[in-house]
N, C-alpha and C positions, 0 to 999 in steps of 0.2 A: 684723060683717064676714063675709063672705062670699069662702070662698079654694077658686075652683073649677079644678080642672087644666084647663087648654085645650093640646094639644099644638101649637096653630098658635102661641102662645106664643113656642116653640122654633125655627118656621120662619125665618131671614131674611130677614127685607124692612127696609126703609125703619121704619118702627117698630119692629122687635124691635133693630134695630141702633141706634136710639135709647135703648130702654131699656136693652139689651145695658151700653151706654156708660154709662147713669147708674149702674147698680148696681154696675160695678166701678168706678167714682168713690167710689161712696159706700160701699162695702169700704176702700177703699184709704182714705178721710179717716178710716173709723173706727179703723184698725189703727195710722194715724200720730198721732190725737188720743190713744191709747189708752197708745203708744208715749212718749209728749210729757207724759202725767200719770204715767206710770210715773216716769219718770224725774226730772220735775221738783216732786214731791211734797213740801211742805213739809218734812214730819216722814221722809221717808226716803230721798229725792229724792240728798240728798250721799252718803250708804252707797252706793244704787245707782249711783253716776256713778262713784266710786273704784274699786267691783266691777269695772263695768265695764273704766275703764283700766287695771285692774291684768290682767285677762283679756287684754288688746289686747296688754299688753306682752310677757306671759307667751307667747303666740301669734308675736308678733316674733322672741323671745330663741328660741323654739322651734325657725321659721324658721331663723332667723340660725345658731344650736346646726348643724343638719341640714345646711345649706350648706356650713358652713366646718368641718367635722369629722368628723361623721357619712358625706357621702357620701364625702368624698374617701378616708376608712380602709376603704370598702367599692369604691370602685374600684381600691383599691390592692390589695386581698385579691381580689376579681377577676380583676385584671391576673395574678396569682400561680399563680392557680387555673386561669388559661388559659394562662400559660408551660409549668405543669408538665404539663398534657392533651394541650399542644404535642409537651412532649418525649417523654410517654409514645406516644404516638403517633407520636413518630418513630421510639422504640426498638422499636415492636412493627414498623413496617413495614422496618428494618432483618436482623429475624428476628429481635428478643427479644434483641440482644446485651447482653453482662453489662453494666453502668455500668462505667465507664472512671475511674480518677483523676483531677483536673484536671490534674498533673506525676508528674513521678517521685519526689521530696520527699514528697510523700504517701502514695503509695505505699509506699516506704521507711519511712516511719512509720506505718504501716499493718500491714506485715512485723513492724517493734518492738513497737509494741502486741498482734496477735494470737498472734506466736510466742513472745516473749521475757517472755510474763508471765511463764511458769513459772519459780519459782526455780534448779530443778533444771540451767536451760540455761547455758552459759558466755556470757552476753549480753559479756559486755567481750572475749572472743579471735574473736570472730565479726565480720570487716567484712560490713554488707550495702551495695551500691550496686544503682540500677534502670539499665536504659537501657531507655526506651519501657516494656515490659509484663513484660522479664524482667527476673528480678532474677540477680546473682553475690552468691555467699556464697564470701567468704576470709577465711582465718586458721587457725589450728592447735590442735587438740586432739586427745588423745590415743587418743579411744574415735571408730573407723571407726563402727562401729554408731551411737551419736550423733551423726556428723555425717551418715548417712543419716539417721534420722531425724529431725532437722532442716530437711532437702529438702526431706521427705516433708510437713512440718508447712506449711513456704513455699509448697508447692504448694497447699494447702487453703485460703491467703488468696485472696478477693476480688481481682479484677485484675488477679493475675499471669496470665500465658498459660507462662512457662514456666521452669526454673530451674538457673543454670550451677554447677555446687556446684566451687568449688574450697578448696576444705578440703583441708588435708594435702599440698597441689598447689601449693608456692610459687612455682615457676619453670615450670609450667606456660602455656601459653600459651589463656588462654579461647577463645579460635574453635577452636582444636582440640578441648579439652573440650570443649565444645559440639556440635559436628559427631560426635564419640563418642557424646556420651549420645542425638542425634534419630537416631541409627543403630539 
């Protein structure tokens, strides 16, 4: 046999588009006869068919897994991720203000936790209430110097904007301490 390159060959016309057409015919039967003894192979024909559906199912469950689980806990960690990108970018175009408590409750418990761990403090003669961002401190104890510095500690928590100390001041009237100490 004799296999000479002719590049007219490659030209189409009317014959190459003939032959064109046969040879991927005949590709294509040899890949599906090839495909068909794979498969239906006395001696190993049943292993391959099982490999197979177990491959399809695994593929399915795969599927199915990524649908119902997978994307939904990555668009929920998304959704999160662009809430909080939301808010930090509101907080920066606000001019960077401090976070805010969500109530005054918090806040307040906020005061107890970061002021009152210390043992040394009289947590039980101390009322603390918030209204908004300030807090009042009443109650009575003995040592003026600890109950400034106590103010002084409230002032240092997160939140507050600012603090009406009436300690030692039982009949005191708060707006007027108040209006005293922004003076």
């Amino acid at each position: 046999m004799n296999y000479n390159f002719d590049p007219q060959d490659f030209i189409p016309d009317e014959r190459g588009a003939r032959r064109g057409g046969f040879l991927w015919g005949l590709i294509a039967g040899l890949l599906i006869g090839a495909a068909a003894m794979f498969v239906l192979d006395p001696q190993n024909g049943r292993r391959r068919r099982s490999l197979a559906r177990d491959q399809a199912i695994k593929a399915r469950n795969s599927v199915d897994r990524a649908v119902t689980e997978d994307l939904p806990k990555k668009a929920d960690y998304l959704s999160g991720f662009a809430e909080g990108a939301r808010h930090r970018v509101k907080e920066m175009a606000d001019g960077g203000s401090d976070r805010r408590p969500e109530n005054e409750a918090v806040l307040v418990d906020r005061v107890l936790s970061q002021v009152f761990r210390d043992p040394e403090l009289p947590k039980g003669e101390i009322n603390i209430d918030a209204n908004g961002t300030t807090i009042f401190l009443r109650g009575s104890i003995d040592d003026d110097d600890l109950a400034m510095d106590i103010e002084k500690r409230v002032r240092g928590v997160e939140g507050v904007d600012d603090v009406v100390n009436l300690i030692n001041k039982p009949d005191a009237d708060p707006s007027e301490v108040h209006a005293e100490q922004t003076r």
